[in-house]
N, C-alpha and C positions, 0 to 999 in steps of 0.2 A: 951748431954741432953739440954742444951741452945742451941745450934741450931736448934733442934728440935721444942723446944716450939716458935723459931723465925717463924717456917714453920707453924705450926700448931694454936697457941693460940696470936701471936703478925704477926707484920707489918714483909713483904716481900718483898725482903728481905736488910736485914742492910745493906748492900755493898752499898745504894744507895739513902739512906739517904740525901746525897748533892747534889743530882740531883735537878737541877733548870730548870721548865720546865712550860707548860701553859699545864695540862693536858687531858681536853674533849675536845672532838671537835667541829667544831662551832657549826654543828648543826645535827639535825639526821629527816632520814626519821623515820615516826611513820604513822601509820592507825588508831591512838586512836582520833587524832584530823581532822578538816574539811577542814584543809588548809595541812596535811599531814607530816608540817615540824615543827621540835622543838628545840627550845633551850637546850639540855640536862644541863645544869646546873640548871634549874628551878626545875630539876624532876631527880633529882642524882640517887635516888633508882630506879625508874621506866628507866631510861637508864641503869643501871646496869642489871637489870633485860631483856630487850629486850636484850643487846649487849651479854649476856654470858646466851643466849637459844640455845637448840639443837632441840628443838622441832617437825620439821619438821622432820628432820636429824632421831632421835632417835626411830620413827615409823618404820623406817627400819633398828632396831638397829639388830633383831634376822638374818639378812639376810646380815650380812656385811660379812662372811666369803665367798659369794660370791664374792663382791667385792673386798676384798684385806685381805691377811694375816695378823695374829696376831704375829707383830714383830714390833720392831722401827722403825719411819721411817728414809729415807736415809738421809743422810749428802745433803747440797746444790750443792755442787759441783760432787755428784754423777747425780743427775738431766739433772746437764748441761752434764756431759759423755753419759747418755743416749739419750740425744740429745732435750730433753724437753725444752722450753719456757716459763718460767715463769710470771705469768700474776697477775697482783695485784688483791685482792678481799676484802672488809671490812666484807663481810658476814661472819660470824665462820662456821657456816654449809656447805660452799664451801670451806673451807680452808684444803689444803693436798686433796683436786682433781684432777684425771686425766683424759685426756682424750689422745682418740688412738694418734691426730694428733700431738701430741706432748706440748699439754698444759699442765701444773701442776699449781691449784691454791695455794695464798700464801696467805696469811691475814699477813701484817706487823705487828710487837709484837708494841701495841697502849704506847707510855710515861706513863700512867695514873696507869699501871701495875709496873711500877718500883716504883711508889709511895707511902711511910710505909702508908698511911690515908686512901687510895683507899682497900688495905687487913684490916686494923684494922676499920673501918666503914661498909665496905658492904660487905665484904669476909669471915666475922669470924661471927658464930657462938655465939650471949651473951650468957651469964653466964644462962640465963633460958631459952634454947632454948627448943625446944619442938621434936627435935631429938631422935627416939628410935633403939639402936644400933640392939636389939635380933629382933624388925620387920624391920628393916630397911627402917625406913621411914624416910624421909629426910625434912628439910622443906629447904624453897628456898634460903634462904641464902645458906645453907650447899650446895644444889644442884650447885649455880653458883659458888660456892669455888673449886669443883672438877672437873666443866668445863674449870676456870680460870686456876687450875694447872696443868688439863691436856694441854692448849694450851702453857702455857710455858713448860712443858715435850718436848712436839713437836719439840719448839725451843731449845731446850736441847741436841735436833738428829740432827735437822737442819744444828746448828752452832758448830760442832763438831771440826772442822780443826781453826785455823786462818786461810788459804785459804779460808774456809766458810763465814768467819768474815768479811774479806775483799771483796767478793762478796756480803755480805748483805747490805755493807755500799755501793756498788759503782749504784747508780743509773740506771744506764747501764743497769745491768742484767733485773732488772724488773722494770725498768722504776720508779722506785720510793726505797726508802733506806728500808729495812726491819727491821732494827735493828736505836732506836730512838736515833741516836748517830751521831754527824757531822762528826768528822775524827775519825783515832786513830795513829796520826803521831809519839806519842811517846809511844803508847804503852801501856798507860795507859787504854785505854777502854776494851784493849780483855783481862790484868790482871784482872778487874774486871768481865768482864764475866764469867771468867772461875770460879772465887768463889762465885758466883752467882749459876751455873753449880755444882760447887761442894756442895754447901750447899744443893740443892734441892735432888741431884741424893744420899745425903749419908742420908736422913728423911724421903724421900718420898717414900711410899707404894701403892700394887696395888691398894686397894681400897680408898684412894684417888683422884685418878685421875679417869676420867668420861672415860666409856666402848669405847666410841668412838678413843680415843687421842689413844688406846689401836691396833690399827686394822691399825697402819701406813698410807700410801697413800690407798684413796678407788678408783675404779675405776668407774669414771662418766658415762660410757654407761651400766652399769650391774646396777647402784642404777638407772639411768630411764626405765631399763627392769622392774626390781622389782618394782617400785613404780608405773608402769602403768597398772600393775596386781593383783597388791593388794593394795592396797590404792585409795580412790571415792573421786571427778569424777576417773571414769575409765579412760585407754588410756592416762592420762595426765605424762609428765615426770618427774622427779626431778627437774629437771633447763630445761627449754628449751632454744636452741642456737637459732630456726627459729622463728624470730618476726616477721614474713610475709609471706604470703600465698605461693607468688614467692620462700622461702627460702625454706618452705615448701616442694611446688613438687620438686622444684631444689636437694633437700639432697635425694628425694628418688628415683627421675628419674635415678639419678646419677649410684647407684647398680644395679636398674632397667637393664641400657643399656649396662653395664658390664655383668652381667648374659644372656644378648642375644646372646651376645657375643658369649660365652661357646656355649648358644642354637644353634648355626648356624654352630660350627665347629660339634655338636654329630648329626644335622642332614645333612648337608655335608657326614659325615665318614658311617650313614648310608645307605647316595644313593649310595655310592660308594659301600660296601657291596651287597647293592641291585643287584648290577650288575654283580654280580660274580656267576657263576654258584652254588657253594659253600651255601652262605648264600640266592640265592632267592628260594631256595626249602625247606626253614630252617623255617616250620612253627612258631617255639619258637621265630626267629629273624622277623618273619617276624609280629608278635603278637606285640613283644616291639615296633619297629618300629611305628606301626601303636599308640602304649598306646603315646607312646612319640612326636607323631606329636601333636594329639589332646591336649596333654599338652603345647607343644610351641604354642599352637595356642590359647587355653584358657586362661593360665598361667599368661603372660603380662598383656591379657586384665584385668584379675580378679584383678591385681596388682593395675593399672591403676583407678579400680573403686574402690579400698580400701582407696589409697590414696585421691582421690575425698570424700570417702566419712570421712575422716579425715579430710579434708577440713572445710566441712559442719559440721562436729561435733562441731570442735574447736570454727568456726563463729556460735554457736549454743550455747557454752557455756560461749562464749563472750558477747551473747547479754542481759542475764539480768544484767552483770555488767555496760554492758554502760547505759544502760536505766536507773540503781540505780544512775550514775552517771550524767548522764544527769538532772535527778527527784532532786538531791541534789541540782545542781550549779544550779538549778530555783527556787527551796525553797531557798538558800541563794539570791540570785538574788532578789527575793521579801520579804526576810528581809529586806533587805538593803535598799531598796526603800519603804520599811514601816518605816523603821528609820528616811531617810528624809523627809518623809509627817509628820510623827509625832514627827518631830522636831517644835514646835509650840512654839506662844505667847499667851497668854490670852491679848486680849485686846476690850476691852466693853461687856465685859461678853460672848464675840465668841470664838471661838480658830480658829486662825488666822495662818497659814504661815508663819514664820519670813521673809523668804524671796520674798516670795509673797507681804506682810505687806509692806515691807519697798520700794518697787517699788511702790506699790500705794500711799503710803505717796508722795512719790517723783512726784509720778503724777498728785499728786491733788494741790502740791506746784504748780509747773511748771502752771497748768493752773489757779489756782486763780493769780499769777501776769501775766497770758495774758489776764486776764479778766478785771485787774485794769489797766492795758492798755490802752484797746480800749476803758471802761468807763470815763478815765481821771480821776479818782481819786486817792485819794492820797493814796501815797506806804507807807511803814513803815520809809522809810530814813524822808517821806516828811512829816510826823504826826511830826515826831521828831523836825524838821526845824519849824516848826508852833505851838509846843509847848513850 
């Protein structure tokens, strides 16, 4: 029962209590601000709140038994036997991704999560939450409580072996350490893991954990089938890999010239047919033949102008954001240069330029003593001298 209310109503979890660590990171992308990049320490709750959304992700939540089965997912070292590449990712929504070529996304489990202040400030629930269990409404705390526990569940499957353990920690595998731990030379860091492991996996319930963490690895080319079908703009992907037009025709030419491929050996096998006494009096063969020319012959091209016209789309739907972006950096552009024009002095009832001001002061210096110069009269040293 105390470890229970450790999971549910206090800080997660004890085992880690001593952990000394610098916990947010320095800084995070955000679209809330104009310069795009933030301090998340300024804005604790509103980093909590971006870093532990499924948002995107959860629009295609009814259609994830496409993508991947409802089971745990694999141990790390099962990944690497299947022959996948492990690729870092800080996004949560791309985390436990795969794709065919052998990538699997990973999100490293962040320090800030082993921290009791991090569950007991922004992951729990107060005492007057506005939470209704019979409608099942949630309010956002509660909601990022059950994303946060579902992505440590995940790591719960992950780091299943010490072989696991010992791949999370080695750099190597994914180019960066997954688990926020330097070594564990004696041994000490996977005894904690493991009661870490064991306090969650013996409290934690299904409806705790968020429906996604639920569905193991999804598969990244089945969520941009679905998400280009059902979710506006139309045609757009989940993640898209091709950041350029060239990447573009490049990934589709690619199947493109492979499926000619096939075209040229079924229309080969059918001249040869043709030629047989057999099949050239064979109206039925001789019907296909003909449907299936005009297909090799329309087929490509129609491909061809699909992707062209995906091309055009995309640079179509591009354009009002560069325009917004463009209209922005010239509205700040002419702040800022409204700033230093109206950076001012009052001086003789004008509003003067400081820095304008202070060049003409200096030039009206300079020429009143070229003027007491060439008149020969006396400068300020020589009033002095003569008084």
């Amino acid at each position: 029962m105390a470890s229970q209310q450790a999971i549910h109503h206090n800080s997660f979890p004890a085992t880690f209590r001593s952990v000394k660590s610098t916990p947010l990171p320095a800084s995070q992308t955000t679209s809330n601000l104009r310069h795009g990049v933030r301090d998340p320490s300024h804005d604790l709750d509103g980093f909590f709140t971006e870093t532990f959304s499924l948002a995107k992700l959860e629009k295609l939540q009814k259609h994830f038994w496409l993508a991947g089965a409802p089971r745990p997912a694999s141990p790390l070292h099962q990944h690497l036997f299947l022959g996948r590449r492990v690729v870092i990712t800080e996004r949560l929504d791309m985390h436990l991704l795969w794709e065919s070529d052998g990538l699997v996304y990973i999100k490293p489990l962040p320090r800030y999560l082993l921290e009791p202040e991090t569950w007991t400030r922004y992951l729990t629930c107060p005492s007057s939450c506005a939470c209704n269990p019979s409608t099942r409404s949630k309010c956002p705390t509660k909601q990022r409580r059950e994303i946060a526990l579902g992505f440590l569940y995940s790591y719960a499957c992950l780091i299943s072996y010490e072989s696991d353990f010992e791949l999370a920690l080695n750099g190597e595998v994914a180019g960066a350490r997954l688990l926020p731990f330097r070594s564990d030379e004696d041994g000490t860091s996977w005894a904690q893991w493991k009661v870490v492991v064991s306090d969650l996996l013996a409290t934690l319930e299904t409806e705790d954990v968020h429906a996604r963490f639920l569905h193991a690895e999804l598969r990244l080319s089945r969520l941009n089938k679905v998400h280009r079908f059902t979710q506006w703009p139309l045609f757009q992907p989940y993640n898209r890999r091709s950041h350029s037009y060239g990447d573009l025709f490049r990934n589709n030419m690619t199947w493109l010239a492979t499926s000619t491929i096939f075209i040229a050996l079924v229309l080969t096998a059918m001249q040869v047919g043709m030629g047989t006494p057999q099949l050239a009096e064979d109206e039925a063969f001789m019907n296909a033949s003909y449907g299936f020319t005009v297909f090799s012959i329309v087929g490509p091209l129609g491909v061809v102008a699909l992707v062209f016209v995906a091309g055009v789309y995309n640079f179509l739907v591009e354009v009002p954001r560069l325009v917004r972006s463009s209209l922005s950096k010239a509205r700040a552009g002419k702040r800022r240069r409204g700033v230093e024009v109206g950076d001012v002095e009052v001086n003789g009832g004008k509003a003067v330029d400081s820095d304008v001001g202070l060049q003409s002061t200096a030039a009206q210096q300079r020429k009143s003593m070229f003027t007491q110069r060439v008149q020969g009269s006396p400068g300020v040293g020589e009033e002095a001298v003569s008084t």
